[in-house]
Structures are given as C-alpha cells and as structure tokens.
C-alpha positions in Angstrom: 26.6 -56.3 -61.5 25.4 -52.9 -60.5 27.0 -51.1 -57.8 25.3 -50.7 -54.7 23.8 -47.4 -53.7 25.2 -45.6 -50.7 23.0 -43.7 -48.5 23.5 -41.4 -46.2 22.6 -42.3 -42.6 19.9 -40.1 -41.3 21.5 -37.4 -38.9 20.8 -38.4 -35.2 19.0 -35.4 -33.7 19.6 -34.3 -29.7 16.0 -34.6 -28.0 15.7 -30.9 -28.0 16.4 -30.4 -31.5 13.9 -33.2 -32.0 11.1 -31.4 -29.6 11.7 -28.1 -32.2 11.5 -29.7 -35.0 7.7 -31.3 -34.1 7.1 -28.3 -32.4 7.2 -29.7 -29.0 7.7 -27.8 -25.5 8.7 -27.9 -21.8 5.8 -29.0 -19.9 5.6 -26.2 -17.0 7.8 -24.0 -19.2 7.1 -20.4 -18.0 5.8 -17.9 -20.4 7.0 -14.7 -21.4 5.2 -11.9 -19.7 2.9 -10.6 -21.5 1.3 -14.0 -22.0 1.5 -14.7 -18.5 -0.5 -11.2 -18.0 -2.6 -12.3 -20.7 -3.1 -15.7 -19.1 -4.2 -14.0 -15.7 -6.3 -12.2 -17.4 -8.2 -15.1 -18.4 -8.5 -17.0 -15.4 -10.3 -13.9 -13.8 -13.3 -15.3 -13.2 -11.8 -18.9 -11.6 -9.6 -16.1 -9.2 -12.7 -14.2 -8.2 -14.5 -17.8 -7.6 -11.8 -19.2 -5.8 -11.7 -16.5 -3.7 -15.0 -16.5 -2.9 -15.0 -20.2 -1.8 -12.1 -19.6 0.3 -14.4 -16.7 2.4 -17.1 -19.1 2.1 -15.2 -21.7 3.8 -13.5 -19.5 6.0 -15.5 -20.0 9.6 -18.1 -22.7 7.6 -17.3 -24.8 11.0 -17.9 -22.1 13.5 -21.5 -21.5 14.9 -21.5 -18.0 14.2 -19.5 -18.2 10.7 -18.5 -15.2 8.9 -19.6 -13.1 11.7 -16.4 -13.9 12.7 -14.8 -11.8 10.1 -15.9 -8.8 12.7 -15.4 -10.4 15.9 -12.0 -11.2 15.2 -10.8 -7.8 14.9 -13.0 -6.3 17.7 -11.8 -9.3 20.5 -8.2 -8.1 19.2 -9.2 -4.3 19.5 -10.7 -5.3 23.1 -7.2 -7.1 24.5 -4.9 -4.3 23.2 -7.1 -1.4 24.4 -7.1 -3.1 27.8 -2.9 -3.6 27.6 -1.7 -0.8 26.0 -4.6 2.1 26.6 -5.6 0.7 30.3 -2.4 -1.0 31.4 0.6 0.3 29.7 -1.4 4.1 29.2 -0.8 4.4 25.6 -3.9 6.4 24.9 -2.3 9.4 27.0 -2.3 12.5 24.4 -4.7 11.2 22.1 -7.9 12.1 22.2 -10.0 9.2 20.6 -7.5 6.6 21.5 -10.9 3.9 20.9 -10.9 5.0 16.8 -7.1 5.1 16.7 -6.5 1.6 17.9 -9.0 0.2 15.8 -7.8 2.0 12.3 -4.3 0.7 13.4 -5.5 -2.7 14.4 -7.5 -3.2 11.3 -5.6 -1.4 8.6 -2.9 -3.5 9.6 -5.2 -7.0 10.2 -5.7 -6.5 6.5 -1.6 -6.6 5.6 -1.2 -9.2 7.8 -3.7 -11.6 7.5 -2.8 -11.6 3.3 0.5 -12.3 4.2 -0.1 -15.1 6.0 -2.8 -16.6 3.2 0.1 -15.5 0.4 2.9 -17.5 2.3 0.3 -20.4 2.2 -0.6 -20.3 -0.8 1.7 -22.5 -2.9 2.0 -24.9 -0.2 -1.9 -25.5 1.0 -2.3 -26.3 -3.3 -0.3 -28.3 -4.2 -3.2 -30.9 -5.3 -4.7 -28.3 -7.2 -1.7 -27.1 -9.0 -0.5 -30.7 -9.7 -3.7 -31.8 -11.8 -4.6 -28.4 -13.3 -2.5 -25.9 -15.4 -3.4 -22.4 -14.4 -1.2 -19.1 -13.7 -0.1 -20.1 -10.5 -0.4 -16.2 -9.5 -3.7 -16.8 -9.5 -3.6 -18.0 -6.0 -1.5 -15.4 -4.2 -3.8 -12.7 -6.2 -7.3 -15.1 -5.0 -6.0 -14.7 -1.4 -5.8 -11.3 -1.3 -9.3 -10.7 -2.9 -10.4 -12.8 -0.1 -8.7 -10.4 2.6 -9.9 -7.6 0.6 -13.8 -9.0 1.2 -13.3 -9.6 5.1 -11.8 -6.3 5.2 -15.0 -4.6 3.5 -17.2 -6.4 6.8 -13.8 -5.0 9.0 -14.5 -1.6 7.9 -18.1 -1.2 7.9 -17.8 -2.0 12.0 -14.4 0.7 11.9 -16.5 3.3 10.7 -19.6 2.5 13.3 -17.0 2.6 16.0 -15.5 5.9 14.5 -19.0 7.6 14.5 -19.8 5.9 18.2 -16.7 7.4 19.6 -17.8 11.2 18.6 -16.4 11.8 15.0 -18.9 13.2 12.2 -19.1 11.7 9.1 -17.7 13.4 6.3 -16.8 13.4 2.5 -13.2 13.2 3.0 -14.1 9.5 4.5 -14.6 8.7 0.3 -10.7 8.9 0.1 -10.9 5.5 2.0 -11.4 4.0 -1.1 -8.3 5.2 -3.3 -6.5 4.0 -0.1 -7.6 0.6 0.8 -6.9 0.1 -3.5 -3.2 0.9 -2.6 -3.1 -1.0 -0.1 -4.7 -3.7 -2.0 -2.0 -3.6 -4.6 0.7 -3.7 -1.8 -0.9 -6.4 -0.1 -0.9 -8.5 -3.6 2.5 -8.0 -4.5 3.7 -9.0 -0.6 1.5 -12.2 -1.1 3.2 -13.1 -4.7 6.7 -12.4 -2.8 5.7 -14.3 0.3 4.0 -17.5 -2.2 7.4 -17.9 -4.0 9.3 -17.9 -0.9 6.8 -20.1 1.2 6.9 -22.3 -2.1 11.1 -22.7 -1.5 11.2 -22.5 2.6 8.5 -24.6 3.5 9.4 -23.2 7.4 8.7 -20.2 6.8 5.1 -20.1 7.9 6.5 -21.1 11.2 8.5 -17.9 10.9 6.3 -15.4 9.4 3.8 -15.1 12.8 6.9 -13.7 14.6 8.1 -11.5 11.8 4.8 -10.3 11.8 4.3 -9.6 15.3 7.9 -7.3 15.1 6.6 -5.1 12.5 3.4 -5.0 14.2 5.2 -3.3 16.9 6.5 -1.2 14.5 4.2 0.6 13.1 2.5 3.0 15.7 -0.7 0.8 16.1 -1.0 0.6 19.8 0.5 4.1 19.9 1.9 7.4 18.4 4.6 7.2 16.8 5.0 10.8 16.3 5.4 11.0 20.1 7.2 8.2 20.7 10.3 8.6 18.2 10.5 12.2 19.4 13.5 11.7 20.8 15.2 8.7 19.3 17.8 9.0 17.5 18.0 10.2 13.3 18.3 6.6 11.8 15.6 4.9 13.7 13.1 8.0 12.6 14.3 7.6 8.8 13.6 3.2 9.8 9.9 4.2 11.2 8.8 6.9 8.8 10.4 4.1 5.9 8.1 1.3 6.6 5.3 0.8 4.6 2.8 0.5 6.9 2.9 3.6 8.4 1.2 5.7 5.5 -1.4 3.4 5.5 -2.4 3.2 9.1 -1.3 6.7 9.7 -3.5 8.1 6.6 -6.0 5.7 7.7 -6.6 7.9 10.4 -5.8 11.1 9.2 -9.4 10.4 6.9 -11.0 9.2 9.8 -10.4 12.1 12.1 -9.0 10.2 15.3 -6.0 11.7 16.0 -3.2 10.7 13.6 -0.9 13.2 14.5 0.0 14.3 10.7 0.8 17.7 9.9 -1.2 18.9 7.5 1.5 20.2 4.9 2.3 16.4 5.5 -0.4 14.5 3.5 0.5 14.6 0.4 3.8 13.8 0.7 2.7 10.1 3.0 -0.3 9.8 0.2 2.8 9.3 -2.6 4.8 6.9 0.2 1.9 5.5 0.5 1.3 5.2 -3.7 5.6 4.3 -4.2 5.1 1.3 -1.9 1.5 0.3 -3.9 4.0 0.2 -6.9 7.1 -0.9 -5.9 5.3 -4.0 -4.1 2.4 -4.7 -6.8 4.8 -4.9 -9.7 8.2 -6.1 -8.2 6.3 -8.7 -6.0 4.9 -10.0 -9.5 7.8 -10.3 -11.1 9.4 -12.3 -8.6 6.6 -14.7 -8.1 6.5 -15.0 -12.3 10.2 -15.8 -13.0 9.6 -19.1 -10.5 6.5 -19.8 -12.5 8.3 -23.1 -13.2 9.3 -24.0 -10.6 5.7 -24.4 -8.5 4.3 -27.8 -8.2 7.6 -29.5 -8.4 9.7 -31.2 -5.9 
C-alpha cells in the first residue's frame, strides 16, 4: 500500500496581510500629500462650482437676493458709525472716519464671515461627503472662494464710499489686489483649521460668534489703534500689533488713503506681517485639515 502524502496546510493569513497580498486598501485611507495636492488639483472645477452654487443660494429666499451681499456690510457700517463715531466719539482724530470704518468693517467681514462658512463646513456636508469620495479640503477651500466673490461686490461699494467721502483715486489702489490674495490665502488656511475642529467639536459654532466678536474688538476697526494703545502697557502693544488682522485692515487703509495711522517707514515691514501670516495660515491650516483627512465623514 502506498503511503499517504502529507501536505502542508496552507498558512492562515491576518486580514491585513491578506488585503496586501490582493492589493486591497483602507476605504477613507488618507493619501500622502502630494496626491492629496494632486487630487485637489483635480477637483478644481467641482470647488469653483460648488462655490458658486453656494453664492447662488446664498439670499435665493430674500426679495432682494444677492444685493444683500452689499447691504449687509453697509447696515453694519451704519450701526457702528452711529455707536462708536456718534455715540462713543471714536472718529475724534481721524479725518475720514466714514472710509476708515468701512475698510475695517469689511476687510474684516471678509475674515470672518470665511470662518464661520469653514467651521461649517464638515458639519453642514455630511450627506455629501458620505455618498461621494472627494478631497474633503475641497469644501473649506469652496467656502472661501465664495467669501472671496461677496467680497469682490463688498469692495466695489468700499471704494464708491472711499471716493464719496473726498479721497482721489489713485494707482496705489492696484495694490488692493496682492492684498485681498493674502488675505485670501489666510482666510483659506483659517477655514481648513476651523473645518477640522468644527468636524471634532460640533459646539463650536455656538462658540465661534463670540470668539469672533473679541477679536473684532481687537483689531482697531471701530478705532485707532495707534491712538488707543498709546499708553498701554509693552505686552499688550506686542499682543495688538501680533494679530493678524491688523496688517490687513490697517494696510487696507493705508492704500485707500483714509487715515490709517502708519508711518511711512512702516509699510513694508506690516506688508511682510501681512505676507508671514498668508503663509503661516495657508500652509499650516492645510496640513492640519489633511492629516484628519480620515477621519471626516465618520462617526
């Protein structure tokens, strides 16, 4: 009688060894970062049309619609002139205290209003992000673009008041442009930081109003701040001059002609604040929002 054969029985595999050897992944697995830029890259045109709907749908239930997008910031500019250039006498010292509210008011609208849409913007899609597999930076980055449209109707009305109030129109108002882009780019990376934490503290849209209201406050737009941190003391100057919304409003104004208060010898240095922030913001904002890549859509 022949003897049997023995076989070896066939090694049992872990399920992750199994996934590599048939070349399986993670579902939801985050890429590494060049192919996440990559990715973005090529969702472009879904971020530019999403952002579009969302302006389009902005005030689509309001009578007047998007000319909303102007008399928002004007009926804001109105109230505040009335507290803090009527009531409180703010405006004392500054000549065209009309164009100086309304840069601060609107340069800082911008930052705020992305913040808001950013903190939102895991949260609010969670239907979308569930049945479709995109770069989820895609939606921070589509808020932003949206802002960034408003803002273009926000300035065009800035610039009439500017002019109404007495200033001339000059070249220098071109250097608008390289600003409003740095601003852009810090607005993005605070809505990326502000996604990923909305995303994981689904209270903190409740918070974020009040945070912004603080730093509102802070940042010289119902007032000088030259003037009024004239006498405080070192560390709360070093606080004032650090945050980052100063360079923009105060440069803002500076371009504009209405009284910004900047020494001259000054510019450049508030124009490279103004760039370090863009950068620091743009690029650390993304990749905080890309190392929780994973992690949107769960829970």
């Amino acid at each position: 009688m022949a003897d049997a054969v023995v076989t070896e029985p066939y090694p049992a595999l872990a399920p992750a060894q199994l996934a590599a050897r048939h070349g399986l992944r993670v579902a939801g697995a985050r890429p590494g970062l060049t192919e996440y830029v990559r990715r973005l890259w090529a969702y472009r045109h879904f971020i530019v049309s999403f952002a579009n709907a969302k302006n389009i749908a902005t005030f689509s239930s309001a009578q007047l619609g998007q000319l909303w997008h102007v008399l928002t910031p004007l009926t804001n500019a109105g109230v505040y002139f009335l507290i803090f250039g009527v009531i409180l006498n703010t405006r004392h010292g500054i000549d065209n205290f009309v164009g100086f509210l309304c840069a601060g008011i609107f340069i800082f609208g911008y930052t705020q209003q992305v913040v808001t849409a950013g903190t939102k913007a895991i949260s609010d899609n969670m239907n979308l992000i569930r049945a479709l597999q995109f770069p989820r930076a895609s939606l921070p980055i589509a808020a932003t673009i949206t802002q960034l449209q408003q803002m273009a109707f926000a300035m065009a009305v800035l610039l009439g008041i500017v002019v109404v109030t007495g200033e001339p129109i000059t070249f220098k108002w071109l250097l608008l442009i390289p600003l409003l882009l740095l601003q852009s780019l810090f607005n993005a990376g605070m809505a990326m930081l502000f996604a990923r934490l909305g995303s994981k503290i689904l209270d903190l849209k409740q918070v974020v109003p009040f945070l912004l209201r603080t730093w509102l406050y802070a940042s010289g737009v119902f007032f000088s701040l030259g003037t009024a941190i004239k006498n405080a003391p070192h560390f709360v100057k070093v606080l004032l001059q650090l945050n980052p919304m100063v360079p923009f409003i105060e440069l803002t104004r500076e371009i504009l002609g209405v009284s910004s208060g900047i020494k001259p010898e000054s510019v450049p240095a508030m124009w490279a604040v103004a760039a370090g922030w863009a950068l620091l913001l743009s690029v650390g904002g993304f990749l905080y929002f890309w190392r929780g890549e994973k992690e949107y859509g769960r829970g």
